[in-house]
Each structure stands twice: as C-alpha cells, then as structure tokens.
C-alpha positions in Angstrom: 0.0 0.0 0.0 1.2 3.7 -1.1 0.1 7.0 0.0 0.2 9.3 -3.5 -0.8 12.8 -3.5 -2.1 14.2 -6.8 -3.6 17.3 -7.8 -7.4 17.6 -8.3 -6.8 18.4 -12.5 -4.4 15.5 -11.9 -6.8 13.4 -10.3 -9.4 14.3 -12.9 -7.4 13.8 -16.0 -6.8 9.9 -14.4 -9.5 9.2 -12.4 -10.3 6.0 -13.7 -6.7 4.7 -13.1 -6.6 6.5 -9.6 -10.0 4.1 -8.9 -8.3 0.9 -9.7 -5.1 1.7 -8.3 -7.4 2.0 -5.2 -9.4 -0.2 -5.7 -7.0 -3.3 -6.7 -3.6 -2.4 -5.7 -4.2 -0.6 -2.2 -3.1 2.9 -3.1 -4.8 5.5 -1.4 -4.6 9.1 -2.5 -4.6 12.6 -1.4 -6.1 15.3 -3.7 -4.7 19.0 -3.3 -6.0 22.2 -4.5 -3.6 24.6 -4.2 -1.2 22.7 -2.5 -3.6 22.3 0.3 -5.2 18.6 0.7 -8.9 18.6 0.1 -9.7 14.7 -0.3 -8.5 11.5 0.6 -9.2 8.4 -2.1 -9.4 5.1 -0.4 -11.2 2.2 -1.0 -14.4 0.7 0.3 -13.0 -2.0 2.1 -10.6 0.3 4.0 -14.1 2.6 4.8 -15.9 -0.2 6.1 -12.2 -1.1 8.2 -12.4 2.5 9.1 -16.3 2.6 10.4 -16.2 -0.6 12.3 -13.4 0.2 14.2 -15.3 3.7 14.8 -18.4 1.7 16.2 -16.1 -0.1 18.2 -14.1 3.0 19.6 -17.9 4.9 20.5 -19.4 1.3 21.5 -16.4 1.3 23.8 -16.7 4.6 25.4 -20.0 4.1 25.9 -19.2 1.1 28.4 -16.8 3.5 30.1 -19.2 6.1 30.5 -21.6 3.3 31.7 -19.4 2.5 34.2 -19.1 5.9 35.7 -22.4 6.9 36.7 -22.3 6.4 40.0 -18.9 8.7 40.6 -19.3 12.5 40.9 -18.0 14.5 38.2 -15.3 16.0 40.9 -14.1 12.5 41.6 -13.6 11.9 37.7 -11.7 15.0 37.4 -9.5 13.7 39.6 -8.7 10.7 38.1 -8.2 12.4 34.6 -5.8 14.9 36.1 -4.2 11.8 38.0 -4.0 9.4 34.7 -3.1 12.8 32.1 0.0 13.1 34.7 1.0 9.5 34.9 1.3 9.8 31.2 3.2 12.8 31.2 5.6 10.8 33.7 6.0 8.1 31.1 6.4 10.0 28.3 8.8 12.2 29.8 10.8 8.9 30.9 10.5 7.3 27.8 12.1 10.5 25.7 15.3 10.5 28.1 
C-alpha cells in the first residue's frame, strides 16, 4: 500500500486509473487544490475497516461512560488529572 498525493486536474485527467489503483492495488490518494489537501481516495473496504473500528471505539466509550455513573463529576476529574500526569511521567521517561 502507497500513499500518493495528486492534484485535483491531476486526479481528474486519471480518475479511472486512480479508482483501480485503489481499488485493486491498495493505493490511497490525497487530492490537493492549491497545495492544500482537500480529499482522501481510499477504497471501500478500508471505509468499512475504518467505520467498524469507529463503532467499536464509541461502542467502547460508551461502556466507560456506563461505568461511571455512579462517581461525581469531581471525583472523575481527579482521576483524569491523575491518569493525564502519569502519562506525562512516562512520556517524559521514555524520551530520556
């Protein structure tokens, strides 16, 4: 799998080849305008990849949430202030 980046007349002028270069050999593409990205070309499979694991993620949360309902909100603060500075910890650690 490649990551090309074309410009939109570009993309135009071969969009048939961009579609089965996605489509059949994996590439996914970037259309600019302007030099600035405007559009990401990948195929449906890798949507579909890309949507369940969104489901997942929210599904996910959801259970977390679930399981904090009986906490105060002051008492979850705390814990995110606690777990956002144990990460901090590692990552410092980890960079020396």
């Amino acid at each position: 799998m490649s990551l090309k980046v074309v410009t939109a007349i570009k993309a135009r002028q071969t969009f048939g080849t961009i579609m089965n270069e996605v489509s059949y050999g994996n590439n996914q593409y970037i259309v600019e305008r302007k030099g600035l990205p405007m559009v990401a070309i990948i195929s449906v499979k890798k949507l579909k990849q890309m949507d369940k694991a969104r489901q997942r993620f929210f599904k996910n949360m959801s259970k977390i949430s679930d399981s904090f309902t009986e906490v105060n909100s002051k008492e979850i603060d705390n814990m995110l202030k606690e777990a956002t500075l144990a990460a901090k910890i590692t990552e410092l650690s980890e960079g020396s």
